[in-house]
C-alpha positions, 0 to 999 in steps of 0.5 A: 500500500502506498500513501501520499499526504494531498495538499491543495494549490492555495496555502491554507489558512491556519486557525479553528473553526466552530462548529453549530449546534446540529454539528455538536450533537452529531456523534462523535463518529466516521461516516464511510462509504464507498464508490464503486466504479467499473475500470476497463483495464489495468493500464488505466491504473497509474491516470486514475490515481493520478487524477484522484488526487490532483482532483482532490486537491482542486477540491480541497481548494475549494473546501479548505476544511476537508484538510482540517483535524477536530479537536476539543474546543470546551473540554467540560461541555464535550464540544468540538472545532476544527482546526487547520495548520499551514501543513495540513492535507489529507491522506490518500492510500492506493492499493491492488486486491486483485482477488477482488473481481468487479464482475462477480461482485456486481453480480451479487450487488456488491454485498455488504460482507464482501466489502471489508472495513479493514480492507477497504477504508484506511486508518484511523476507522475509530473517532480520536476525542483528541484529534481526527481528521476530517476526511482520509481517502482509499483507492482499492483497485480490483480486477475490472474495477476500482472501490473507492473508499470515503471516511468523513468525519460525522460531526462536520460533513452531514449526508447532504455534506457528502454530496456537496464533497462527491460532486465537486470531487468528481468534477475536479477529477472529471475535469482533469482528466479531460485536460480542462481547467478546474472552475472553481466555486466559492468557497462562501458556498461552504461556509459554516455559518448558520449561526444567523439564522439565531435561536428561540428560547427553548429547553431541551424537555420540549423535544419529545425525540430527544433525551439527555445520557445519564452514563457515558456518550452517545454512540458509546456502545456502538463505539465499543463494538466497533473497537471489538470487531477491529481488535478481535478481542474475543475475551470482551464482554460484549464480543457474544454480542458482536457476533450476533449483528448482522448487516444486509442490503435489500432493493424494493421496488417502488411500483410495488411499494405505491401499491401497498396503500400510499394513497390517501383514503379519503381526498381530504387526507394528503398523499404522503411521500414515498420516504413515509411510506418505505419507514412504515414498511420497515417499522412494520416488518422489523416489529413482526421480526422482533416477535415484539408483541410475544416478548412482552413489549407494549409499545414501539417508536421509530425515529425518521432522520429529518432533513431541516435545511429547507424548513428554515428561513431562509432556507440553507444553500445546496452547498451547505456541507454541515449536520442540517438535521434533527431526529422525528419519533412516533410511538404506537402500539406494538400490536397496532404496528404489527397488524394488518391495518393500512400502511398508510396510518403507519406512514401518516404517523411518521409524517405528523412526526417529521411536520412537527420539526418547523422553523421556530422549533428548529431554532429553538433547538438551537438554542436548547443545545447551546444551554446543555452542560454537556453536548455529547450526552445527548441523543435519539430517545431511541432503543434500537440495539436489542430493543424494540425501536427502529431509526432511519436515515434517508439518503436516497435524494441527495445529491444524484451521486449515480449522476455525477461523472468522474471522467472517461477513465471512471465514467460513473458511479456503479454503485454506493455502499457501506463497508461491512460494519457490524454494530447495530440493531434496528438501523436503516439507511436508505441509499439511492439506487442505480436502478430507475424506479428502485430505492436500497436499504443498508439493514443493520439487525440482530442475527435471529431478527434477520432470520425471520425478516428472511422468512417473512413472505410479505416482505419477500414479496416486496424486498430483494436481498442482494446475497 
């Protein structure tokens, strides 16, 4: 494996930078994902590269804080900032895996366990409290292709964050391998700045989607189960509980999804969106999984990521590269979400959910976790892991990743994926597909629940597992 640290055109600035509120709560995590892209032959290998990183330091003109480290900014309230020297850059890994065969990989829909976090994305995989890096870079060349793999830092780049990245990453890489000038945009449209939009006054107890941690960080289990799984620390306590994660990708088809009931019952009631009515699917199937009702468990919530960037006012640009979002829950009876009953009660719920969030509220919980004690120990009132709750991340509208052309030696994304991380239960990403009319779902579940998702003949009918 070779390694160069990229550096852009233009000296960085030396200095910090704050980060909002929405970034502050964010867990203290690294977002990956990886590109997949088709390469006709080998001899293009030593241009790509090349291209990559000069296009990532267009990029990095451009967006000087993908250079930047974090670091503490208040100790005591958990806070963090970013910080850029005049040295920094960001460091790029190439690698060759030629047992790695694109067309088989295709084949099977690039699954999830074939795509190892070890292998596929460079050091440092865990969060350091005391300094880690915004983004680090990997390309793995495989035989007939090339997995990109992405580490963004979640308490600075959000999901719409990582669009705005990959778009003017690959048009930076597009535009130098053609041979033509790099334009750049301004670095304005990158700021972090939504400190203007100001705050209302408002506690923290008025959010019913949210509760503060009494005992440790947010993300902390799963933070652990990641250090077990890279360590192979076999003797841990919760190592039984590792091995009982599992995580799968699954397409659904959205014709078929519209036929399940997305409209309304009576014209006085709205359509609701076809995001509403994928998370009801979920709730649903994952509850009947779970034998919730049988277990004892009286009641089930799910929490919907919500996208605020176009609820305020003014709304956020489209380049807009931090956290803008805030978490919506429902709660119902366990036994109501696993009957029969339409879907589209199930969906109207989540979509009361999401309506809640409108600009005041966002600004008021602004305000909330500007007066919090302590910023990390706050989180999702959420029991997904080995408890009877479900959260979704919906990211499959951002961006049009599948659209954004690389070059001629790259093309086009193939296909977006997670690398096999297996931490989490009850958790769902919602990904764009490559696929017209077809939605992918990243599923992060216990072993037995996933089992008996396997064998539920209504979700089969209406989900493909990519095996």
């Amino acid at each position: 494996m070779s390694s160069e640290l990229v550096t852009p055109s233009v000296p960085l600035v030396p200095g910090f930078t704050k980060l909002t509120p929405l970034d502050q709560v964010e867990p203290r995590w690294l977002s990956q994902l990886i590109f997949v892209f088709e390469v006709e032959s080998p001899d293009y290998q030593d241009v790509i590269e090349q291209d990559l990183k000069d296009g990532l330091a267009a990029t990095i003109d451009e967006m000087p804080f993908l250079a930047a480290q974090v670091v503490p900014s208040d100790e005591a309230r958990g806070s963090v900032q970013m910080e850029i020297s005049e040295d920094s850059g960001v460091w790029f890994y190439t690698q060759n895996i030629p047992e790695l065969n694109y067309s088989t990989l295709s084949h099977r829909g690039f699954p999830p366990s074939c795509l190892s976090v070890v292998d596929l994305i460079p050091e440092p995989r865990m969060y350091d409290w005391n300094c880690s890096p915004v983004l680090v870079m990997q390309a793995t060349f495989i035989s007939g292709g090339l997995l990109l793999g992405v580490s963004l830092h979640h308490s600075v780049v959000g999901g719409r964050g990582v669009s705005v990245f990959a778009n003017a990453l690959s048009k930076n890489v597009g535009a130098i391998s053609e041979g033509k000038p790099v334009s750049q945009i301004s670095k304005q449209n990158s700021s972090f700045d939504i400190h203007g939009f100001g705050s209302v006054e408002m506690n923290i107890s008025e959010f019913p989607s949210c509760r503060k941690i009494e005992h440790g960080w947010r993300v902390d289990f799963q933070r652990e189960l990641l250090r077990i799984d890279l360590t192979g620390d076999s003797e841990h306590p919760k190592f039984n509980i590792l091995q009982k994660m599992t995580i799968s990708c699954w397409s659904i088809s959205l014709p078929v999804l519209r036929s399940l009931g997305q409209s309304a019952p009576t014209p006085d009631e709205p359509v609701l969106t076809t995001s509403a009515m994928i998370s009801a699917l979920i709730w649903r199937h994952f509850t009947r999984a779970r034998n919730l009702s049988s277990r004892g468990f009286k009641s089930t919530r799910i929490v919907n990521i919500v996208d605020i960037s176009k609820r305020l006012q003014p709304p956020l640009s489209d380049s807009y590269p931090g956290n803008s979002v805030v978490w919506a829950s429902s709660t119902k009876d366990v036994l109501k979400v696993e009957s029969g009953a339409p879907l589209y009660e199930l969906a109207k719920t989540i979509t009361d959910s999401i309506q809640w969030w409108n600009s005041e509220r966002i600004r008021g919980f602004f305000g909330a976790v500007d007066t919090l004690p302590h910023v990390a120990k706050l989180e999702p009132a959420v029991d997904t892991n080995l408890g009877p709750d479900v959260s979704i991340t919906d990211n499959s509208s951002y961006g049009g990743m599948y659209d954004m052309e690389w070059g001629p030696d790259l093309g086009k994304a193939t296909c977006l994926r997670f690398p096999n991380i297996r931490i989490q239960d009850g958790q769902v990403s919602i990904l764009p597909s490559i696929e017209t009319e077809q939605i992918d779902l990243m599923i992060s579940l216990e072993e037995t629940t996933l089992a008996r998702l396997r064998q539920d003949e209504e979700w089969r009918a209406i989900a493909k597992e990519q095996i």
